[in-house]
N, C-alpha and C positions, 0 to 999 in steps of 0.2 A: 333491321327495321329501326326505323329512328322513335325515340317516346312520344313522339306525337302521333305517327301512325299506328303504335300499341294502343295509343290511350282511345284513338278515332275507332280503332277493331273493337276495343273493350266497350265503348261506350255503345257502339252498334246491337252488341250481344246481351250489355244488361236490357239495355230497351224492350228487344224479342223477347228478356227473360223476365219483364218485369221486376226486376231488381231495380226497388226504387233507390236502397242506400248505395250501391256502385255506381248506378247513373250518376245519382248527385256527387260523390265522394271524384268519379271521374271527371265529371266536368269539371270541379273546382280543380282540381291537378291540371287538365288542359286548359285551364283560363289562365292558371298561374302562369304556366309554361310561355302560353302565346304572350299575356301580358311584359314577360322577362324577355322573349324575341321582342318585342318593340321596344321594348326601353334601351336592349340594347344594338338597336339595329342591324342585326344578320342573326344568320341560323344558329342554335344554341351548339355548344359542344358537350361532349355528353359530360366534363367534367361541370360544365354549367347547368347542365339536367342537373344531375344529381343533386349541386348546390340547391336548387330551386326545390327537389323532392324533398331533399334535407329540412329548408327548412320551414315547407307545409309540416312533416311529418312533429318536427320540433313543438311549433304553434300548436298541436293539436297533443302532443306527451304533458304540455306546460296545461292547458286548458282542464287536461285529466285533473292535473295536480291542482287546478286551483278551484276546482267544481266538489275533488273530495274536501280539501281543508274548509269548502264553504260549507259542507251537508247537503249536499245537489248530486247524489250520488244517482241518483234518477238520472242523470244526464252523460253520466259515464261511459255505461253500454256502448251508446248510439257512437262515442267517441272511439272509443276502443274497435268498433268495427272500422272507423274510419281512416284510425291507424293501422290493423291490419291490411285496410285494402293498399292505401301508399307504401305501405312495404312490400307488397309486392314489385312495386317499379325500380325499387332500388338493390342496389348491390346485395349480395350476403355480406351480413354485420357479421365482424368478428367478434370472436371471443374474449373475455376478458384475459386469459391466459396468452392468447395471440396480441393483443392489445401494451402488455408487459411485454412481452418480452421484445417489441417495436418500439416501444419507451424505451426500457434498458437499453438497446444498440441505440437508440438518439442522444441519449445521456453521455456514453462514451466516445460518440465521436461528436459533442460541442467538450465533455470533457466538464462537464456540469457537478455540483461538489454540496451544494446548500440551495438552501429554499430560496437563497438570491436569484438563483439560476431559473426560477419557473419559468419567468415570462419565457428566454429564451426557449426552452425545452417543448414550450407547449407550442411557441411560432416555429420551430422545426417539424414538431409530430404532427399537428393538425393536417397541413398539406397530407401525408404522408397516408392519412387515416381519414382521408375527407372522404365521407359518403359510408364510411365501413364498419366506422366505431360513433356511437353517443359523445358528445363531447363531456358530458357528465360523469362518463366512466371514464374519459382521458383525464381528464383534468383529476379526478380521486387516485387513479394509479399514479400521474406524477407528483402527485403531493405526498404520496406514501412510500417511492421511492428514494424524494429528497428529502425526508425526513429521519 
């Protein structure tokens, strides 16, 4: 079943359930989706889902963090459901542990030696960990191993 027909079932069932924050949290997921099929004119691939899940779910980790540094911690909750519900559409996130040890083999075979090396290391793992890892926990483990 392709994410748009999850999203169109899920959206059917909060509706009967009254579930106002999944109705809404789904429709913006299927806006994005449908918005990303027009821009790019044909049917998404699911590594293109994912990017598009990715980075609603991002927009809304980044909004957490800058609602608490403001004192709007009242606005949180509502967010934090919002990213529990996008994650359900997405892959299972690895572990940090799975995350290292995906770095480490990236590092050995570019052969990567100093903090020079980041850029490259991070343009090899990202692909590699698109959709499965936070890019904020790649980016801290390669920085911790090149150091």
């Amino acid at each position: 079943m392709s994410l748009l027909d999850s999203l169109n079932n899920d959206l059917k069932t909060a509706m009967k359930a009254h579930d106002k924050e999944t109705l809404s949290t789904v429709r913006m997921l299927k806006a994005a989706v449908t918005n990303e099929q027009i821009k790019v004119g044909h049917t998404l691939t699911s590594d293109e889902e994912v990017s598009v899940l990715s980075r609603e779910l991002k927009q809304r980790k980044d909004s957490v963090d800058e609602f608490t540094s403001a004192g709007r911690s009242d606005l949180v909750p509502a967010l934090e459901k919002e990213i529990e519900i996008v994650e359900r559409y997405l892959p299972e996130q690895l572990s940090e542990d799975d995350v290292k040890s995906i770095v480490e083999e990236t590092i050995r075979q570019i052969g990567a030696t100093s903090k020079a090396d980041f850029g490259k290391v991070m343009g090899a793992v990202m692909p590699k960990l698109k959709g499965q890892a936070d890019g904020k926990i790649v980016n801290s483990v390669v920085k911790s191993l090149l150091n």
